[in-house]
N, CA, C and O atoms as a printed pandas DataFrame, in Angstrom:
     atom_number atom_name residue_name chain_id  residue_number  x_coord  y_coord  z_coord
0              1         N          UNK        A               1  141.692   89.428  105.337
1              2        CA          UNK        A               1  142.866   90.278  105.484
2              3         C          UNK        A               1  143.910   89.551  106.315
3              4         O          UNK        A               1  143.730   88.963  107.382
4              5         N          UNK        A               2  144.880   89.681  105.720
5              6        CA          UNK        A               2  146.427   89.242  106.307
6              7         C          UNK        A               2  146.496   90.019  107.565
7              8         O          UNK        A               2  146.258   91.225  107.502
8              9         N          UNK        A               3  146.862   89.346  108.964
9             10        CA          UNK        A               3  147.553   90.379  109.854
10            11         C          UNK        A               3  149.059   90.160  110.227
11            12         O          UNK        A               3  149.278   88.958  110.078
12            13         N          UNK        A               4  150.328   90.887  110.699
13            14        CA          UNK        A               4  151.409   90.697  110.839
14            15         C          UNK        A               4  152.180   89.902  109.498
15            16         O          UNK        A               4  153.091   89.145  109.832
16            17         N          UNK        A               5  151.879   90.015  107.936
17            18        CA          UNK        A               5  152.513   89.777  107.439
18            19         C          UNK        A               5  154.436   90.028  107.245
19            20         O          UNK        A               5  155.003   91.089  106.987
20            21         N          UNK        A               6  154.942   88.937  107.430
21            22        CA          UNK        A               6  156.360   89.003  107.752
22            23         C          UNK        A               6  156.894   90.096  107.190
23            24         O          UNK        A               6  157.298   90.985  107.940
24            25         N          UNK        A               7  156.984   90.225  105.979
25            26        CA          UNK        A               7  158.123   90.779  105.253
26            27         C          UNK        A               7  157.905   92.777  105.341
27            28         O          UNK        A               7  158.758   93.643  105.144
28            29         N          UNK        A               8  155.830   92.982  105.860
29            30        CA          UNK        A               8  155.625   93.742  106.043
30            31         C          UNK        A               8  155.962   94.376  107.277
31            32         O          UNK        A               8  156.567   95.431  107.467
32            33         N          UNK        A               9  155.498   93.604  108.040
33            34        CA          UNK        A               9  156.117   93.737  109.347
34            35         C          UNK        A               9  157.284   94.390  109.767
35            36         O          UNK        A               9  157.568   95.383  110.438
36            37         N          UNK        A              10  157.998   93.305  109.013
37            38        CA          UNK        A              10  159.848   93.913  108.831
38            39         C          UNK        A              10  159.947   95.390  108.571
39            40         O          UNK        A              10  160.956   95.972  108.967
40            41         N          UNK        A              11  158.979   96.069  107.930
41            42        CA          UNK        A              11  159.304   96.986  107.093
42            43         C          UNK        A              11  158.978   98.215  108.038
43            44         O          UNK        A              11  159.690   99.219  108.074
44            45         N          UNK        A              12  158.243   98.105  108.527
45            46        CA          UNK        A              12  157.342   98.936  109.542
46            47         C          UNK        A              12  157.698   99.147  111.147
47            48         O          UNK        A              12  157.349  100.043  111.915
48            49         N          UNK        A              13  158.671   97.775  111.394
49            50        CA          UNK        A              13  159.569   98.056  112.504
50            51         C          UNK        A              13  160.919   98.292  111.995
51            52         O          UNK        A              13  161.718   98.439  112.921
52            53         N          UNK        A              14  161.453   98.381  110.801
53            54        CA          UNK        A              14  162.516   99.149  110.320
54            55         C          UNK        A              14  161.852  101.002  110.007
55            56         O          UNK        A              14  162.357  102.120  109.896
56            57         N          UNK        A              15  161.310  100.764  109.994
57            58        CA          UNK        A              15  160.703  103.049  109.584
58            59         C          UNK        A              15  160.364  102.986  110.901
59            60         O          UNK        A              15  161.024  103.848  111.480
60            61         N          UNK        A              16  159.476  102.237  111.874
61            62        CA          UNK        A              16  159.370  103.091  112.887
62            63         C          UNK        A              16  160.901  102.960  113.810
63            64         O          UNK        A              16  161.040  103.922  114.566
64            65         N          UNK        A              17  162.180  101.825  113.873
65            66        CA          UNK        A              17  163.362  102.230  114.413
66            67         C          UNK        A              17  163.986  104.046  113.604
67            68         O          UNK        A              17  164.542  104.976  114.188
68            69         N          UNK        A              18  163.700  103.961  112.555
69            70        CA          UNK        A              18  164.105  104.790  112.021
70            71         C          UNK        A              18  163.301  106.539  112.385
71            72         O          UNK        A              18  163.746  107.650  112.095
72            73         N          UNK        A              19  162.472  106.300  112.846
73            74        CA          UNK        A              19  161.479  107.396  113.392
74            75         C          UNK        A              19  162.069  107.591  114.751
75            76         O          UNK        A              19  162.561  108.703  114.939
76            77         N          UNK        A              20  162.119  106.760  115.709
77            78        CA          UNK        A              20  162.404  107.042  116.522
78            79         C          UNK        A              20  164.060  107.501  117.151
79            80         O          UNK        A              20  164.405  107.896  118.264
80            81         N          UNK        A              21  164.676  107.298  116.159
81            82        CA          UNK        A              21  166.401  107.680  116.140
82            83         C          UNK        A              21  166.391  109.182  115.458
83            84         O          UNK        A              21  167.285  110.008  115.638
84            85         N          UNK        A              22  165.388  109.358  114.760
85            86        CA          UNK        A              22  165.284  110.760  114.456
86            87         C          UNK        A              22  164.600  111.874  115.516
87            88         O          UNK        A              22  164.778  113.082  115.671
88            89         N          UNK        A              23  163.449  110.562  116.386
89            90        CA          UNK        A              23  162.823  111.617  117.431
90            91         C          UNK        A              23  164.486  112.028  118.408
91            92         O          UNK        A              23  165.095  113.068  118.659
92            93         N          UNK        A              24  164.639  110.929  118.633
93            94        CA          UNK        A              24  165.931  111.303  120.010
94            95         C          UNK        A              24  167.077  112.244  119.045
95            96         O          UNK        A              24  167.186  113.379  119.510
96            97         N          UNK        A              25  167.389  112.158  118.601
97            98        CA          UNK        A              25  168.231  113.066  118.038
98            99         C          UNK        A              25  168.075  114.299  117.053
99           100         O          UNK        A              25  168.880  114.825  116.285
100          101         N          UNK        A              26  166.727  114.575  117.358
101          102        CA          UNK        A              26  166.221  115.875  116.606
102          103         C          UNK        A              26  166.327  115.817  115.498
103          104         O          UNK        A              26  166.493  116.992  115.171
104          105         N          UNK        A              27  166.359  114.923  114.179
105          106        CA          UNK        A              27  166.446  115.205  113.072
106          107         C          UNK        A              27  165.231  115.498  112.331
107          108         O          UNK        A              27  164.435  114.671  111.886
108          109         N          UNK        A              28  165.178  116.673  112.255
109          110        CA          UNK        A              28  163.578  117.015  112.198
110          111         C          UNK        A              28  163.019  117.147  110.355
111          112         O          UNK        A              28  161.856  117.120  109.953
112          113         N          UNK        A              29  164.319  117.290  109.506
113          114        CA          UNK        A              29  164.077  116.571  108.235
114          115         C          UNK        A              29  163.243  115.119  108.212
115          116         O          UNK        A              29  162.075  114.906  107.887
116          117         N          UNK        A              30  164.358  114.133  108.715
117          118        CA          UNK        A              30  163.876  113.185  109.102
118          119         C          UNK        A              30  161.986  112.608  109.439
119          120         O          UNK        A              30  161.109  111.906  108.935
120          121         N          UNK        A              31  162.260  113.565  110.721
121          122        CA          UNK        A              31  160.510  113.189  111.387
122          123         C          UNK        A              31  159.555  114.190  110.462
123          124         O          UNK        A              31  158.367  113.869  110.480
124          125         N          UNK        A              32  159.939  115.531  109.532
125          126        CA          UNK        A              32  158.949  115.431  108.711
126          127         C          UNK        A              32  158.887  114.453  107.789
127          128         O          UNK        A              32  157.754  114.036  107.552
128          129         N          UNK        A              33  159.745  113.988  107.228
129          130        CA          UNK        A              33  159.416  113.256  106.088
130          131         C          UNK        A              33  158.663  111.859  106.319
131          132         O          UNK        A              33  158.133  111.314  105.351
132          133         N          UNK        A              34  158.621  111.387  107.346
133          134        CA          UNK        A              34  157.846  110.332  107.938
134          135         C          UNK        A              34  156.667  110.133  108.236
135          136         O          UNK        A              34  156.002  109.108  108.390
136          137         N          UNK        A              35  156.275  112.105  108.369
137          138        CA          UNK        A              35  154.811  112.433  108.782
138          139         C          UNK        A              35  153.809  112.341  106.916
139          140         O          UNK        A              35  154.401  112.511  105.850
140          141         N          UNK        A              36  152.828  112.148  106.991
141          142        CA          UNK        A              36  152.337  112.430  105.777
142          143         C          UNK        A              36  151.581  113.748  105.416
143          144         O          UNK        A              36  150.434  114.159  105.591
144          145         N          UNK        A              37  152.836  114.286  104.777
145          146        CA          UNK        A              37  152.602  115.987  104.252
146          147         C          UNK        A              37  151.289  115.944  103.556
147          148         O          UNK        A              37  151.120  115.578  102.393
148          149         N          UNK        A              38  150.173  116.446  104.569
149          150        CA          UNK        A              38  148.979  116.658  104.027
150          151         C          UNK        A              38  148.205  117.277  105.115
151          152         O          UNK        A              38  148.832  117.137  106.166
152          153         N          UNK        A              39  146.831  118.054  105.330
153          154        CA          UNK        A              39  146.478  119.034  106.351
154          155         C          UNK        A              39  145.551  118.174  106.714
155          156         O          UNK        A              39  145.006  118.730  107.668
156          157         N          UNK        A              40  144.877  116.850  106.489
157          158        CA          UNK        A              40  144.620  115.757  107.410
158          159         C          UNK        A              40  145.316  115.319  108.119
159          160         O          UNK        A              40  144.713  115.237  109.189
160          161         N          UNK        A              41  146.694  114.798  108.257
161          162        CA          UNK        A              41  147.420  114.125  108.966
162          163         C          UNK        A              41  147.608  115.142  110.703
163          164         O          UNK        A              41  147.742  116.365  110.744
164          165         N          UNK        A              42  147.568  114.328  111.794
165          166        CA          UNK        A              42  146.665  114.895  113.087
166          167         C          UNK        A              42  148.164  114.206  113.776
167          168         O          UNK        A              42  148.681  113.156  113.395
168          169         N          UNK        A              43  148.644  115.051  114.806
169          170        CA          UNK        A              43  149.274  114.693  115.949
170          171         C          UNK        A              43  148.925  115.551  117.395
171          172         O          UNK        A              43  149.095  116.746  117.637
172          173         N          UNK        A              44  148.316  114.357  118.336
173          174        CA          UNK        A              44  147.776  115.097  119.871
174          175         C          UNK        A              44  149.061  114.751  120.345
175          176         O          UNK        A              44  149.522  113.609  120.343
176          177         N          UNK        A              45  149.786  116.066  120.870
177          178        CA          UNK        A              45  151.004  115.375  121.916
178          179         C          UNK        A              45  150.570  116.294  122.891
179          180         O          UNK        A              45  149.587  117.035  122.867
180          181         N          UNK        A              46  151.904  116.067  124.212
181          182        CA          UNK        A              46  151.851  116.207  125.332
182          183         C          UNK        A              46  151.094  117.552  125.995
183          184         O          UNK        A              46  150.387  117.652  126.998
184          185         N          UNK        A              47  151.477  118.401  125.152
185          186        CA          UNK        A              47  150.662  119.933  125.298
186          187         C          UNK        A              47  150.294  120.312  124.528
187          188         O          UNK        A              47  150.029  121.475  124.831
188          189         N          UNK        A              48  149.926  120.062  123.149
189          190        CA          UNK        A              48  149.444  120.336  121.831
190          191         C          UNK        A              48  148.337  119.170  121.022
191          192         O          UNK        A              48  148.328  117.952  121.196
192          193         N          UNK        A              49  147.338  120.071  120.001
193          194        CA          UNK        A              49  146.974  119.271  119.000
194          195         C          UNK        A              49  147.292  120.342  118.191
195          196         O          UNK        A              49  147.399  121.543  118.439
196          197         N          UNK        A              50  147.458  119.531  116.913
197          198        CA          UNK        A              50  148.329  119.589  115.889
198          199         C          UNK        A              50  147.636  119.098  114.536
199          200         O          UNK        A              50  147.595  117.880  114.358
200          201         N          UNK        A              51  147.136  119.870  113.649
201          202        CA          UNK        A              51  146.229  119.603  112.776
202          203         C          UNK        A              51  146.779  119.839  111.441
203          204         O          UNK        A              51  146.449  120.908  110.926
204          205         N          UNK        A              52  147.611  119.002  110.717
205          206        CA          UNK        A              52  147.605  119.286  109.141
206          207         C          UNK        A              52  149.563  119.289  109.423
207          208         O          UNK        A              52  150.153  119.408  110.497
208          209         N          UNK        A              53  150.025  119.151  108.328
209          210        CA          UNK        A              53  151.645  118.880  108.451
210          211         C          UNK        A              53  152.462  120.411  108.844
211          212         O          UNK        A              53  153.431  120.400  109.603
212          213         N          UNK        A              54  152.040  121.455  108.344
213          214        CA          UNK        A              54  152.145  122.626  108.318
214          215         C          UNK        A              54  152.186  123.007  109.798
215          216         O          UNK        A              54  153.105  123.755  110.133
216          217         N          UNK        A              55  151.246  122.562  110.812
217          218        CA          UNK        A              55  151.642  122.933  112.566
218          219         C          UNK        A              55  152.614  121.542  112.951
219          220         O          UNK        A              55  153.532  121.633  113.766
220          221         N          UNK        A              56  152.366  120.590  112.433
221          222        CA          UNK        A              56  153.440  119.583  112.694
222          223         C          UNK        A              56  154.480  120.122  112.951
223          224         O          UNK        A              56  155.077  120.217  114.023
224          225         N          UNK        A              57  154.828  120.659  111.504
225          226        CA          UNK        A              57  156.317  120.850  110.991
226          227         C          UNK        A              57  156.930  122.076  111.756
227          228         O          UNK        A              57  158.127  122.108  112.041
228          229         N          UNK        A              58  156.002  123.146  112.095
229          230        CA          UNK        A              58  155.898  124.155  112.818
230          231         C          UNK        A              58  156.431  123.598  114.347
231          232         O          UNK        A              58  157.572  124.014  114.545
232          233         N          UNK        A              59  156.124  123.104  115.024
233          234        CA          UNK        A              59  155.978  122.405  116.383
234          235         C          UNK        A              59  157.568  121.980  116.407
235          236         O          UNK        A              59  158.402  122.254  117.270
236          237         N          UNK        A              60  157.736  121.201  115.153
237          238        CA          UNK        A              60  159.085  120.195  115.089
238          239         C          UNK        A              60  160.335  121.278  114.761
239          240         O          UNK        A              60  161.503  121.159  115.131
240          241         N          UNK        A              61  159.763  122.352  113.972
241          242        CA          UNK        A              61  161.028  123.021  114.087
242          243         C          UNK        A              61  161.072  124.299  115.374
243          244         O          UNK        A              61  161.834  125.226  115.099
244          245         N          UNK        A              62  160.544  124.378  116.333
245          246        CA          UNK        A              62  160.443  124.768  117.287
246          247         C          UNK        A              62  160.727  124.136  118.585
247          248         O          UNK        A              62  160.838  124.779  119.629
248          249         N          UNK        A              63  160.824  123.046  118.506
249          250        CA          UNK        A              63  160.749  122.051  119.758
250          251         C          UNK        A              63  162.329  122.248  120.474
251          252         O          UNK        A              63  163.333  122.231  119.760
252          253         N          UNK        A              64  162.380  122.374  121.476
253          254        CA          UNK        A              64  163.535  122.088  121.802
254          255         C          UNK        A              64  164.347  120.771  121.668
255          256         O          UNK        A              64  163.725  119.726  121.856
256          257         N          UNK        A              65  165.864  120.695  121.320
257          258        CA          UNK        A              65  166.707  119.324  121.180
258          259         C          UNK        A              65  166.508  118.748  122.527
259          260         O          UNK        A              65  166.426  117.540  122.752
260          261         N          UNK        A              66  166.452  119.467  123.199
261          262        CA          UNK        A              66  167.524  119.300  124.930
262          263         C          UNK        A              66  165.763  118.195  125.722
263          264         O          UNK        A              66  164.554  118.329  125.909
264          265         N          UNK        A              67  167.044  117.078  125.913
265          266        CA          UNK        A              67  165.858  115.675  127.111
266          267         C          UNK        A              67  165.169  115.371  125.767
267          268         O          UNK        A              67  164.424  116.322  125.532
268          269         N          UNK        A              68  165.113  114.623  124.967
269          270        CA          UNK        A              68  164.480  113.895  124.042
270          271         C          UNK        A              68  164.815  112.556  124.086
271          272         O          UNK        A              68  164.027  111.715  123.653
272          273         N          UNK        A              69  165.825  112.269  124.528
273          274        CA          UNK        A              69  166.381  110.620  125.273
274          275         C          UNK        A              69  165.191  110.071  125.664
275          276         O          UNK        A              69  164.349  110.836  126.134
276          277         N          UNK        A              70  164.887  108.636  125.549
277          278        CA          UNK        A              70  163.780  108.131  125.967
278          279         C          UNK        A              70  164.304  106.765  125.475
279          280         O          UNK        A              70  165.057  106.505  124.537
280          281         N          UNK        A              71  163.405  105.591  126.798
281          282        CA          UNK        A              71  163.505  104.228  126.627
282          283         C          UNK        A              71  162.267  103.782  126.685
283          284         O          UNK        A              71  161.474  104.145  127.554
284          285         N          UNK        A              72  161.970  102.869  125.666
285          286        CA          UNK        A              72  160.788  102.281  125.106
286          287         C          UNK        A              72  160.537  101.084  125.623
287          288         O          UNK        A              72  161.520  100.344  125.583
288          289         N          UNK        A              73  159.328  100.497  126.218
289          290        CA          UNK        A              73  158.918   99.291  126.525
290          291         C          UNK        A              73  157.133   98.978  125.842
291          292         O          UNK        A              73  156.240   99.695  125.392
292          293         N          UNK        A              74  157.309   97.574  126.087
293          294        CA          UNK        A              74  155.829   97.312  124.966
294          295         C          UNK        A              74  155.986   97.453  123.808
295          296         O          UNK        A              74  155.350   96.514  123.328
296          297         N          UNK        A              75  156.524   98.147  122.806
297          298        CA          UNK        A              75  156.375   97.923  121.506
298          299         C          UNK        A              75  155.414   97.092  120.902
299          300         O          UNK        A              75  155.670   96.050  120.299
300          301         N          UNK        A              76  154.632   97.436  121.027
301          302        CA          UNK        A              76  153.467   96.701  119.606
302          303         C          UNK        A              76  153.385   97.259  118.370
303          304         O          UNK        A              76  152.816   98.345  118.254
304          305         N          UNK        A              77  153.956   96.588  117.216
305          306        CA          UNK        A              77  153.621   96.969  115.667
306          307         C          UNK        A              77  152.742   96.145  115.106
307          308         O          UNK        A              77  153.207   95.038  114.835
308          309         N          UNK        A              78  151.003   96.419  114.696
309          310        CA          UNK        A              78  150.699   95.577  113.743
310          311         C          UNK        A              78  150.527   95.989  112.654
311          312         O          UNK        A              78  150.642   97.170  112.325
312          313         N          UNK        A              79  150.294   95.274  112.099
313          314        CA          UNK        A              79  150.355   95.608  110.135
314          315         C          UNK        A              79  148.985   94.838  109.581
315          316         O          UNK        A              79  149.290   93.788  109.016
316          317         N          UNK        A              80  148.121   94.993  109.593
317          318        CA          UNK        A              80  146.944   94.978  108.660
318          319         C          UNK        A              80  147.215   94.615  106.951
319          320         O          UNK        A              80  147.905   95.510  106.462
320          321         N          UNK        A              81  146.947   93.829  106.210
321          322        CA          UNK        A              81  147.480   93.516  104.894
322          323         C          UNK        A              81  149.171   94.256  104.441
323          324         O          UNK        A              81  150.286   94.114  104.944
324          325         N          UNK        A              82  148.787   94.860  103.562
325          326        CA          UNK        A              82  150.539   95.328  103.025
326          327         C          UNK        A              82  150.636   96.921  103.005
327          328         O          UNK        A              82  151.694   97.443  102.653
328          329         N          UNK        A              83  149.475   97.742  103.402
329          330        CA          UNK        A              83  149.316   99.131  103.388
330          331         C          UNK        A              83  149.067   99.771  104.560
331          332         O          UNK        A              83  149.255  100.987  104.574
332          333         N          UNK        A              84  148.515   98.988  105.991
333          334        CA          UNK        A              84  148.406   99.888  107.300
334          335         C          UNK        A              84  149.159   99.185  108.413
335          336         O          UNK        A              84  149.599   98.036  108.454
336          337         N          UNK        A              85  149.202  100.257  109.390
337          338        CA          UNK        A              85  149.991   99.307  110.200
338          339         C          UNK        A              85  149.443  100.291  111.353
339          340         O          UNK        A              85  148.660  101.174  111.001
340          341         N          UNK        A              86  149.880  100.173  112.976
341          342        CA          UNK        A              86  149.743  100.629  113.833
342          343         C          UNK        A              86  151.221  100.488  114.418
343          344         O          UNK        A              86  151.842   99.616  113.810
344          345         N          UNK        A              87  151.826  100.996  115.253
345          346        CA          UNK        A              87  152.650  101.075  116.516
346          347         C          UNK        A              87  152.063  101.985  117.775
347          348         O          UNK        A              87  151.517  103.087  117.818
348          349         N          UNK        A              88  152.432  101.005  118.777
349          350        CA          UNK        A              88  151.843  101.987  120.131
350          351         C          UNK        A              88  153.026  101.525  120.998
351          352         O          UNK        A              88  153.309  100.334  120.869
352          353         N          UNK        A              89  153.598  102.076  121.656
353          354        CA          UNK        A              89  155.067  102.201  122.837
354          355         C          UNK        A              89  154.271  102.709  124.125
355          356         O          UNK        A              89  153.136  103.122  124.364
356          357         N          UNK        A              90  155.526  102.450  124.877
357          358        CA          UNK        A              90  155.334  103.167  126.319
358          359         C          UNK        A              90  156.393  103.529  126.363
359          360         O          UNK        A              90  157.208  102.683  125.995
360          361         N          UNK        A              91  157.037  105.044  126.852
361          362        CA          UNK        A              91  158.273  105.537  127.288
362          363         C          UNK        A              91  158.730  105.891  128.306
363          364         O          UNK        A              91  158.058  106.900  128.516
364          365         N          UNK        A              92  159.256  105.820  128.943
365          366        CA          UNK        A              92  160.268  106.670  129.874
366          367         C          UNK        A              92  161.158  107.954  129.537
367          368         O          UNK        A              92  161.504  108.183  128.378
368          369         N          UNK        A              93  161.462  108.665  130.460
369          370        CA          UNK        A              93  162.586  109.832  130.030
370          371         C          UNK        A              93  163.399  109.866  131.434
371          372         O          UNK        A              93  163.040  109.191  132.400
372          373         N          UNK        A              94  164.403  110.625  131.447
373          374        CA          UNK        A              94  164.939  110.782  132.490
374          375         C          UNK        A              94  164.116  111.791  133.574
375          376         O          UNK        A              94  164.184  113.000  133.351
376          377         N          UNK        A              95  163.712  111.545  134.183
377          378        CA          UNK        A              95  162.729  113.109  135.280
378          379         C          UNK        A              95  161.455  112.209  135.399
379          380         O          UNK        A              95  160.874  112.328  136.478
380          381         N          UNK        A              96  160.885  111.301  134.475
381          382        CA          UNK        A              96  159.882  111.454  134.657
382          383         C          UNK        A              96  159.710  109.878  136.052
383          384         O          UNK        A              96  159.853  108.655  136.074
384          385         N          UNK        A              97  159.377  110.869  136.874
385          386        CA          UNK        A              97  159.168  109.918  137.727
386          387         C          UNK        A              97  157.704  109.367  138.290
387          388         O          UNK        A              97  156.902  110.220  138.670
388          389         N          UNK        A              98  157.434  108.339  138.337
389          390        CA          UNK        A              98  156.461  107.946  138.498
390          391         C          UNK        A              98  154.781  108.206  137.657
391          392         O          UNK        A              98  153.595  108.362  137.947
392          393         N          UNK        A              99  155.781  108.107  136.352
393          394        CA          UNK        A              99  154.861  109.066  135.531
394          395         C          UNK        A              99  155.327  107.428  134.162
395          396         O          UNK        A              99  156.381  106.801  134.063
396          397         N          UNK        A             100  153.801  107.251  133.247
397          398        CA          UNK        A             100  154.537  106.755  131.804
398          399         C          UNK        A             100  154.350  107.358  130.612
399          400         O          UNK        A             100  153.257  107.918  130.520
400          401         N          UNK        A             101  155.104  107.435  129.602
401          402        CA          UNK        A             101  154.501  108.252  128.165
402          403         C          UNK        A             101  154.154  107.062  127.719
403          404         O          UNK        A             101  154.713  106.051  128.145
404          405         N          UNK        A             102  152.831  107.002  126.464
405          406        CA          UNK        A             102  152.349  106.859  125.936
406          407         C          UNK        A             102  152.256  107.282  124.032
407          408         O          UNK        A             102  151.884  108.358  123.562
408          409         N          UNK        A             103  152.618  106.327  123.431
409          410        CA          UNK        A             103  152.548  106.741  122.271
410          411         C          UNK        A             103  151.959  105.645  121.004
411          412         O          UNK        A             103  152.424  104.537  120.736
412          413         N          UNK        A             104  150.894  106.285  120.399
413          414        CA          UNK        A             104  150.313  105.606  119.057
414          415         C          UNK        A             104  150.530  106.334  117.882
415          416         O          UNK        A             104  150.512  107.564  117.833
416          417         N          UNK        A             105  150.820  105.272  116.537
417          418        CA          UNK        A             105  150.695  106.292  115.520
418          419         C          UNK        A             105  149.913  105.176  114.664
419          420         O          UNK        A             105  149.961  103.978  114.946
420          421         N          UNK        A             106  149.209  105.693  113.619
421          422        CA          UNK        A             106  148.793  105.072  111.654
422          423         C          UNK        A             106  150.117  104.990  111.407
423          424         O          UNK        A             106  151.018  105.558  112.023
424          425         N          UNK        A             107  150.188  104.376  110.627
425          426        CA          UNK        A             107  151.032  104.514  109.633
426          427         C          UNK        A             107  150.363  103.975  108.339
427          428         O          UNK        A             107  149.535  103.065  108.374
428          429         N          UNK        A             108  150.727  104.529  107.304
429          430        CA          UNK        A             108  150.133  104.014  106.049
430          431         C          UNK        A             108  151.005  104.326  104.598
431          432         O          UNK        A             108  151.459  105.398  104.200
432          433         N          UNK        A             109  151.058  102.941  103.958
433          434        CA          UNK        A             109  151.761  102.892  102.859
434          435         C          UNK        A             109  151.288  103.709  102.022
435          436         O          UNK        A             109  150.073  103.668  101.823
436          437         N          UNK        A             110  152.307  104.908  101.125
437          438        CA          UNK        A             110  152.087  105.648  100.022
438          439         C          UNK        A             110  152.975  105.282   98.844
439          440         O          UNK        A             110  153.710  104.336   99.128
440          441         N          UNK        A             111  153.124  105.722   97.666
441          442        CA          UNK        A             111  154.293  105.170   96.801
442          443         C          UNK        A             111  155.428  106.118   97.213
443          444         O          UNK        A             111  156.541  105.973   96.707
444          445         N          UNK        A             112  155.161  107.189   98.211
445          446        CA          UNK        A             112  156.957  107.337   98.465
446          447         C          UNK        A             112  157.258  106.810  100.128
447          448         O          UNK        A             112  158.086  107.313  100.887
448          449         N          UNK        A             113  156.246  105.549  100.460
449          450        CA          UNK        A             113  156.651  105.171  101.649
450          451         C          UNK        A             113  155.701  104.969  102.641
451          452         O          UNK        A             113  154.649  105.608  102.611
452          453         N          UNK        A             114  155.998  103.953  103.740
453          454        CA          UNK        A             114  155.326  104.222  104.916
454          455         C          UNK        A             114  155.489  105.914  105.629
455          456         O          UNK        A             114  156.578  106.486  105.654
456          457         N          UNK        A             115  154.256  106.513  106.152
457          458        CA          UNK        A             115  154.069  107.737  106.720
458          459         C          UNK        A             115  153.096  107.600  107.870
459          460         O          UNK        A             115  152.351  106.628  107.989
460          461         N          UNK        A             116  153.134  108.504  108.614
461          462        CA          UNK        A             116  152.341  108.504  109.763
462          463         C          UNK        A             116  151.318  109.232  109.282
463          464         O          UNK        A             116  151.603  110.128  108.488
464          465         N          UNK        A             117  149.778  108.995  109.683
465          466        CA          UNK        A             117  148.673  110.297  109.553
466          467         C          UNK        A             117  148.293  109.959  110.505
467          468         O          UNK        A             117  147.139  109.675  110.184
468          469         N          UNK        A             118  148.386  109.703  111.733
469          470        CA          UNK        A             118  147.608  109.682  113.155
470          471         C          UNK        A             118  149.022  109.681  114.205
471          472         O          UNK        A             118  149.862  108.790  114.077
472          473         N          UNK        A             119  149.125  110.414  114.903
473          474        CA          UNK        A             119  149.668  110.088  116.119
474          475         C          UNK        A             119  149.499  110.740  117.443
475          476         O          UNK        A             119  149.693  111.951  117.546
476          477         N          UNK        A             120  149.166  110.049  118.416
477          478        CA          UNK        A             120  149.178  110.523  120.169
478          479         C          UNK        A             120  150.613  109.959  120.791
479          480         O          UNK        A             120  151.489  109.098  120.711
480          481         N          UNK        A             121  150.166  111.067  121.428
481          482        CA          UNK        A             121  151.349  111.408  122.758
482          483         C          UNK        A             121  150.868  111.818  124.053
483          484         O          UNK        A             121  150.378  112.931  124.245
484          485         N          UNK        A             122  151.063  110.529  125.359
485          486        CA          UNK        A             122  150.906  111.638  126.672
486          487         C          UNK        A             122  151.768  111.009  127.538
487          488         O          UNK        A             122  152.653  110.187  127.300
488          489         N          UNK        A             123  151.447  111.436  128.444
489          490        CA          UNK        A             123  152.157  111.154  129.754
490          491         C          UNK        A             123  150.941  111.428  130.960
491          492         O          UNK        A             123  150.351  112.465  131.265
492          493         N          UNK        A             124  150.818  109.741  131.612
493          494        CA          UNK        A             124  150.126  109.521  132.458
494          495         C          UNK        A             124  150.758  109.269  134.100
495          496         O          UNK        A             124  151.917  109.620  134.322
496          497         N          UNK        A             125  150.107  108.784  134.965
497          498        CA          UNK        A             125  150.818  108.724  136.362
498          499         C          UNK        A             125  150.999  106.903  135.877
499          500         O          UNK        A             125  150.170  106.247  135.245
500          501         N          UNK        A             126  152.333  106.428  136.408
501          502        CA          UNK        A             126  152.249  105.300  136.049
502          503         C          UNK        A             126  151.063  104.390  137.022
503          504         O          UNK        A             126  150.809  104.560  138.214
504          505         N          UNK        A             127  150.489  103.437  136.112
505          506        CA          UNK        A             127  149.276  102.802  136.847
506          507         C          UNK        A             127  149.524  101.699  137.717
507          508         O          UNK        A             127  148.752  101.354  138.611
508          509         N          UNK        A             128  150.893  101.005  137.376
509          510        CA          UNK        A             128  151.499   99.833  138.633
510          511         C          UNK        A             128  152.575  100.747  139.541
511          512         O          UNK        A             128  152.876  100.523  140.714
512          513         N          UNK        A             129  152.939  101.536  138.926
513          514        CA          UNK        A             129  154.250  101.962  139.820
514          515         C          UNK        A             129  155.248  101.531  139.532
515          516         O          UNK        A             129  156.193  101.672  140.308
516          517         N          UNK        A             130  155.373  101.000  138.585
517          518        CA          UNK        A             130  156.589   99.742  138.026
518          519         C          UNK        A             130  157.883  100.976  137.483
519          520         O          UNK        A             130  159.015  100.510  137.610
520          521         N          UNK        A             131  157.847  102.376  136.940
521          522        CA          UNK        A             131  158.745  102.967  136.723
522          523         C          UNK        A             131  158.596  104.381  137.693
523          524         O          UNK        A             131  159.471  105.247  137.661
């Protein structure tokens, strides 16, 4: 198996920039269509698990807009042959002090696209102190 193939690569840090301009700005069309509409696909976030696209989508159109701003460090995308990939971040927000978010997702090629079926979310105490 191929890992970090280029052109895949490319592709997977273009949908996940594109995921994440939809997280900060609430476009919640957007972040469903990214998720993979199916009642396997699993998101653990900060105060929730979230089982099947249906509480996803539920969650996302409920969520509040307001503090979704966030700056990303670490970025790791890998890509496994031409169909899986991983991303995992670390975030910041404004408030959160001395605190880091944490975020992983799947992603996996379908014929209408890369989609997420796995993703975590938390927020830990930061472990150096560095933010």
């Amino acid at each position: 198996m191929q890992v970090d193939i280029p052109d895949v690569k490319a592709e997977v840090e273009a949908v996940f920039a594109r995921y994440e301009d939809a997280l900060v700005t609430n476009n919640v069309t957007v972040l469903e269509e990214l998720f993979r509409d199916d009642p396997r696909t699993i998101r653990y976030g900060g105060g929730e698990n979230l089982y099947g696209m249906d509480e996803i989508r539920a969650f996302r159109q409920a969520r509040s807009p307001a503090g979704l701003e966030r700056d990303l460090l670490a970025t790791v995308i890998t890509t496994y042959g031409r169909d899986f990939a991983t991303a995992s971040t670390l975030f910041t927000r404004v408030g959160m002090v001395r605190k880091i978010g944490r975020q992983m997702q799947t992603w996996v090629r379908f014929p209408e696209g890369w989609r997420v079926v796995a993703a975590h979310v938390s927020v830990i105490a930061d472990p150096d102190g560095s933010v």
